[in-house]
N, C-alpha and C positions, 0 to 999 in steps of 0.2 A: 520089722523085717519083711522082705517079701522075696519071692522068687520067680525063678526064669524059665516059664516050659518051651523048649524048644526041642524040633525035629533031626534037621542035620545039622550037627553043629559045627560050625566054623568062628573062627577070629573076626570081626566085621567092625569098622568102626562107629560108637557108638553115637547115636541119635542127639541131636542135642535137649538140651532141658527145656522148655518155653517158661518163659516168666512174662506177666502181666503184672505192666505199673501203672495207676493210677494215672489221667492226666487233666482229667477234669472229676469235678463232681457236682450233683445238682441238679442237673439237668433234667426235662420234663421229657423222659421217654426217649433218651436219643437210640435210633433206630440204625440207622444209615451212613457212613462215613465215605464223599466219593472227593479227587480234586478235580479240577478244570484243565490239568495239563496246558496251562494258558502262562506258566512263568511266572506267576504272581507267588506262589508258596501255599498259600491258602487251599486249607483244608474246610470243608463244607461239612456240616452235622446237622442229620433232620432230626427232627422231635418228632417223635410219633402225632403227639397234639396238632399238628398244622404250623410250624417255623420251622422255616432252615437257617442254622446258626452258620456263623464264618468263625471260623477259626486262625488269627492272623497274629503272625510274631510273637508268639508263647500267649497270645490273649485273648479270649470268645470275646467278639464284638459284642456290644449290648443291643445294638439295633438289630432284630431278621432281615437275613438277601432275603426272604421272601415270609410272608404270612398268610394262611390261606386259615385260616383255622375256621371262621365263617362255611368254609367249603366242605368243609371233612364232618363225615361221624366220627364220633369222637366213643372208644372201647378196644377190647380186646381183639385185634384182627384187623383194629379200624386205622381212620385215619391215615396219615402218609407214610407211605409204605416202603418207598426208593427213589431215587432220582440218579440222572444219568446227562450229559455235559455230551452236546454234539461233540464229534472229534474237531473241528474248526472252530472252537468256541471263543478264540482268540479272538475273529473276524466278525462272525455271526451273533456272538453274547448268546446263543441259544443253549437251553437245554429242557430237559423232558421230566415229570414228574408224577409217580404212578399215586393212586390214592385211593383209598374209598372215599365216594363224595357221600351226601345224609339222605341219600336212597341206598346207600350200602352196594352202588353200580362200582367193579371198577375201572379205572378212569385213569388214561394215557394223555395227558395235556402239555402243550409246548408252551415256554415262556421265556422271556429274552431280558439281560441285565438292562438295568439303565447307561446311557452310551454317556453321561455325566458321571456318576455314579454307580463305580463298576462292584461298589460291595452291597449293590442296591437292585432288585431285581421289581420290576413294573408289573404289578399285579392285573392288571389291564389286558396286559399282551398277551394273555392265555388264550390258548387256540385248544381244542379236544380235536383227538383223533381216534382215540375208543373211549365207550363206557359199554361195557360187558355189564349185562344185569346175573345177579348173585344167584349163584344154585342152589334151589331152596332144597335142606336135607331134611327138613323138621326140624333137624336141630341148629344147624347155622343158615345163615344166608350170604355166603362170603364166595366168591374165589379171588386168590392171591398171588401174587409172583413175584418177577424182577426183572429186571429189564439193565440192559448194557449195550455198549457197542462192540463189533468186532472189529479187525482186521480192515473187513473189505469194505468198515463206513457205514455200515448200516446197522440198522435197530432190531434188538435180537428179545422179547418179549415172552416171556413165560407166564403162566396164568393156569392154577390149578384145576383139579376136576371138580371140585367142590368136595370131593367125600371126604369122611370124619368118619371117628370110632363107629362101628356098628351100622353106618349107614353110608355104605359104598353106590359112590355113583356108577353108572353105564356108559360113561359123555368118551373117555381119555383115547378109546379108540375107532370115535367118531369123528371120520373125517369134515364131517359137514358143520360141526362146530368146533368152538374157540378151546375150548375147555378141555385142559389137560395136554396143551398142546406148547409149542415154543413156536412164535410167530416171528419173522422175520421182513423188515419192510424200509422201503427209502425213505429219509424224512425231509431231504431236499424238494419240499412241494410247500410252494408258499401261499395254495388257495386250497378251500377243501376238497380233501377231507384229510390232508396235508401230509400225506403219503400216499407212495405209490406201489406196486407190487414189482420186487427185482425180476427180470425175465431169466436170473438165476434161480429162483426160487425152485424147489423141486416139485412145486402142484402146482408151476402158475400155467401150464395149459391143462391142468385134468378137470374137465368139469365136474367131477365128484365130491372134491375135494377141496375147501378153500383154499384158494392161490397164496394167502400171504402163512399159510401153516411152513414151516420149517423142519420141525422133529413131531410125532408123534408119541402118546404111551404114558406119558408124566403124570404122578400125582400130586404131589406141593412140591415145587422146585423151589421151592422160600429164596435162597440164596446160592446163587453161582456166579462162577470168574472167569475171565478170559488172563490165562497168562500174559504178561506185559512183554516178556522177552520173545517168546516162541508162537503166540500164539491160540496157541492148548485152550479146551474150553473146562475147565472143571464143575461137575455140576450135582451138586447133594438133593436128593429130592426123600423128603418126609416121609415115608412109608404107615403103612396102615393098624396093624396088628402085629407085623413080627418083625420083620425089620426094616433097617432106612439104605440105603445105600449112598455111594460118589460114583460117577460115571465121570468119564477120563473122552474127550472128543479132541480129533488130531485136526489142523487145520486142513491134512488130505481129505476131514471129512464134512469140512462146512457144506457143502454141497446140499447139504441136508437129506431128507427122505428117511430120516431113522426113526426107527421106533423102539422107542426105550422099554416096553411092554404092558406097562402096567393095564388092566389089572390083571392080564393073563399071567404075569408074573411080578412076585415083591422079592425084589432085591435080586438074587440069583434062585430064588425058590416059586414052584409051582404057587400061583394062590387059587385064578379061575382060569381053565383055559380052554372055557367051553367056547366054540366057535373062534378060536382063535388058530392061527398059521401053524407050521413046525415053526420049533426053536431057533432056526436058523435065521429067521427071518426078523429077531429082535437082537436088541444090541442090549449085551448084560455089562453089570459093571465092574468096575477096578476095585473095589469093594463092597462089601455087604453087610452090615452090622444087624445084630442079633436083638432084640428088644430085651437089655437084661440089666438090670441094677448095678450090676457089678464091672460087667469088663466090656457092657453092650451099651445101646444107647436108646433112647425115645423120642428123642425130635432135633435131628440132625442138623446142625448149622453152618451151610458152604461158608468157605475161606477161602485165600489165596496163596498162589505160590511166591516165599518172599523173595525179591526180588533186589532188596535192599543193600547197604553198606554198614550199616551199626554191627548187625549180627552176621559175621562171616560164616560161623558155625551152621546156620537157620538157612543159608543161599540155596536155593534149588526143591527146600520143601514144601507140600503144598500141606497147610493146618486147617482144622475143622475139629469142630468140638460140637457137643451133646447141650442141650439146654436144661437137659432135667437132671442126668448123672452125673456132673463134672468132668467128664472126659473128653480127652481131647485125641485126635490123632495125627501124626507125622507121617507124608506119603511120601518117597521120593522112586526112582525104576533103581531097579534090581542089576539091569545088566543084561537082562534072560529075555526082555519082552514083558515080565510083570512088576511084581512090584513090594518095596520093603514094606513094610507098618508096622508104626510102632503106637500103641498106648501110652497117654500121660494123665494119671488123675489128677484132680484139684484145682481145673478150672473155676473162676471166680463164678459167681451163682448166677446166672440171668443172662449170659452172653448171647445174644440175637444176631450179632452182622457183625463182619470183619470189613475194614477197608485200607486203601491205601493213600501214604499220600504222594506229592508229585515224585520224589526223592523213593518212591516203592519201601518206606518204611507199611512198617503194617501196625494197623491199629485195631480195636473190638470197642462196641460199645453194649452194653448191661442196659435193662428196662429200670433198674434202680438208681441210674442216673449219671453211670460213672461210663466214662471213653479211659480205655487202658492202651497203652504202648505194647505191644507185643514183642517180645523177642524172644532170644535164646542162647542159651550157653553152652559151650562145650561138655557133652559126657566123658567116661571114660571107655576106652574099646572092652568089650564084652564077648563072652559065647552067645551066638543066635542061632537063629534057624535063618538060612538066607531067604527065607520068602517073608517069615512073619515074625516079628517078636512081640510075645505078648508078658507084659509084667502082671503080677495079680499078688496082692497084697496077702500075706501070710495068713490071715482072720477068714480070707474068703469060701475057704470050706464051712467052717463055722456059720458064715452069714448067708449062706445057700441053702442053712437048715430053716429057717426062719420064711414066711410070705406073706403076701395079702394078697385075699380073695375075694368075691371078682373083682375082676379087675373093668369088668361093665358091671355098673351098679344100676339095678332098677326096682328094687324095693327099698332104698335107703338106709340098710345095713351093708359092712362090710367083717370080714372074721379077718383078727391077726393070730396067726398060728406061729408062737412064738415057742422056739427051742432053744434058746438061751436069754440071758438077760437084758432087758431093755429098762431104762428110765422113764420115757417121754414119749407119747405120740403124738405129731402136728401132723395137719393138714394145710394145703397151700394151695393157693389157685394158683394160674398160671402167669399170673405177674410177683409171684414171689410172697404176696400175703397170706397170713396166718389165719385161715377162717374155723379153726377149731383144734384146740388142746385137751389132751386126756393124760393123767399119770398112771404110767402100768408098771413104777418098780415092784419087782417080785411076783409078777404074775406070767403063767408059763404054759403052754399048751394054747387052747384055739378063744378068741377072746371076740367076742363081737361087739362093736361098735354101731353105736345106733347114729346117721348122718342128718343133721338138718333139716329139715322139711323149708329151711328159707335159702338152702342154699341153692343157686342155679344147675342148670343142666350145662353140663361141658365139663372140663379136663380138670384134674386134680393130680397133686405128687402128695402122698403119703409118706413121712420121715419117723423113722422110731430111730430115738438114739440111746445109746448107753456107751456100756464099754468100746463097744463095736458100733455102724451106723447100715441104714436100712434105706433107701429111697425108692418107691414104687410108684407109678403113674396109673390113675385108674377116668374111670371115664364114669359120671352119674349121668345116667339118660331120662332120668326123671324125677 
């Protein structure tokens, strides 16, 4: 059973269902789902490893459009990250592919089909036009993003601040570097350093401030989309400690110059805002999700507004879902200027990227190897709250009495402070593996767990299941 807390209630029609089908499986890390808008039908899938697979006429080629895997570090974070198809890619065969190369730089490089051979991409023809070296935290050496085109043609590049649990960088609202910024640039340059800086750009005469920066403020923009019908920029960025948010950008404001705040502020919440402007001077978001097990999220995954024909129910919503909770969420406007949302648990486990294909069907692909079809069904109409509706499963008081502590772990214990029944504790890295099991039926109150001395430093989900289930993200910093 579950129920409905809402505010003012009204009649509203309801949200539809999202269903994920299987459409492949196997696959080595597929990361990425973009197409070439070129009329061909084909759908492109990277693998994290270094190949980008073709997906053509209901069948993954066996040969990669491209293989770089010589090129990439190969790990958590690593390797190829995104790829993105000039908008002319019918004419040019070009397009762009972000990566960590095996210095852990990352790495904006241009490569062009074969003009025989159009499910064939020439590994040769690679041109670089960044490699950003990795912000060292102690604990990672990574910054990440994504990259797309907009509207107006040009290449719209995001690349994190580098911070991680417990070790926040200072970069995001430094105009003078890359980091933490959304850059913005022409890629019509066919000598180096093969882009140019838009004289739209909103720093390209400030000398303070790099000319090809766009937006300011960003901490892991992992995954955002440009709506296909209108525009719209949607843009989820990963948050730190408490929450992650989406941020909603109208094509009135490509223009850029915004600053989305971080770290003066996470999500819609103060975090530091030491030497930082009044409020008015950042742009907050269309949502804000709460870092919580239950009805929140931990590592937020942009999606797209579907745009498709299979699911007429699903037209006009933008989806996004959680990697560590199963959750997912359905945005669509209200009517008022903001905006509905609704919760849906039971996302399949490990969903990293949404894409589409020419046709604006929408697809996800899992780090365990699976690309699902995305859709949705019709609900039934319901009492809501016209701003928000939030479902939360009947159990959820119960499982609110339950935690795990800390959640930065730096002496190799953790305590489960258990107020009802549990079966099972596992531990999970962040690509879904089991690195440690313990049985706790019938044990109740505060239970320490002592953590591996082999295991690495970085991110973990913690799952106790029983009658009821538990998933918590903790972070070992040593």
């Amino acid at each position: 059973m579950s129920f409905i807390i809402f505010w003012t209630a009204t009649f509203v029609k309801a949200q539809p269902v999202l269903t994920y089908t299987p459409v492949l499986k196997n696959m080595s890390k597929p990361i990425d789902i973009k197409n070439a808008a070129d009329g061909s039908g084909r759908m492109f899938i990277v693998e994290q490893t270094g190949k980008i697979r073709i997906y053509k006429n209901g069948e993954l080629l066996p040969k990669p459009f491209l293989d770089i895997t010589n090129m990439v570090e190969q790990g958590t974070y690593k390797g190829i990250i995104n790829i993105a198809f000039a908008p002319n890619y019918k004419i040019n065969r070009t397009f762009f592919v972000y990566y960590l190369d095996t210095l852990n730089r990352s790495t904006i490089a241009r490569f062009t089909a074969s003009k025989q051979n159009p499910d064939s991409a020439v590994v040769s023809s690679r041109r670089i036009l960044y490699q950003f070296s990795p912000v060292d935290t102690g604990d990672t050496k990574i910054s990440i993003g994504s990259m797309g085109f907009g509207r107006d043609r040009l290449l719209y590049i995001s690349l994190s601040d580098g911070s991680y649990i417990g070790k926040v960088t200072n970069l995001a609202q430094n105009g003078g570097l890359p980091y933490g910024k959304i850059l913005r640039v022409d890629v019509n340059k066919l000598d180096s350093p093969y882009y140019k800086i838009p004289p739209s750009n909103p720093y390209a005469n400030n000398p303070d401030i790099r000319h090809d920066i766009w937006a300011i403020g960003i901490r892991n923009m992992w995954r955002w989309s440009f709506d296909r019908l209108t525009g719209d920029m949607w843009l989820a960025d990963d948050g730190n400690s408490n929450r992650d948010e989406v941020n909603f950008v109208t094509p009135a404001e490509a223009k850029g110059g915004i600053n989305f705040g971080w770290k003066c502020y996470e999500g819609d919440q103060v975090y530091d805002t030491t030497g930082c402007l009044p409020s008015t001077n950042y742009k907050f978001p269309a949502l804000s999700l709460i870092h919580d097990s239950i009805v929140g999220c931990y590592a937020i995954i942009g999606g797209h507004v579907y745009r498709g024909t299979q699911f007429p129910a699903l037209y006009g919503y933008y989806v996004c879902s959680d990697y560590v909770t199963a959750n997912s969420w359905l945005m669509n406007p209200n009517g008022s200027g903001g905006w509905n949302v609704y919760r849906q648990p039971g996302v399949p486990p490990g969903i990293e990227n949404y894409g589409e294909n020419e046709s604006g069907e929408l697809f996800a692909t899992s780090l365990d190897g699976t690309v699902y079809q995305v859709g949705g069904i019709a609900g039934t109409s319901i009492v809501s709250s016209s701003i928000n509706e939030v479902t939360i499963p009947a159990t959820a008081a119960t499982q609110l009495k339950s935690r795990v502590y800390p959640t930065l772990v730096n002496n190799r214990m953790i305590v489960l402070e258990l107020n009802e029944p549990f079966g099972s504790f596992r531990l999970f890295d962040m690509n879904g593996n089991p690195v440690l099991k313990k049985d706790i039926k019938g044990l109740k109150g505060n239970v320490p767990v002592d953590l591996p001395a082999t295991l690495l430093p970085g991110m973990y989900v913690v799952e106790l299941s029983g009658q009821h289930s538990l998933k918590q993200k903790i972070f070992i910093s040593r």
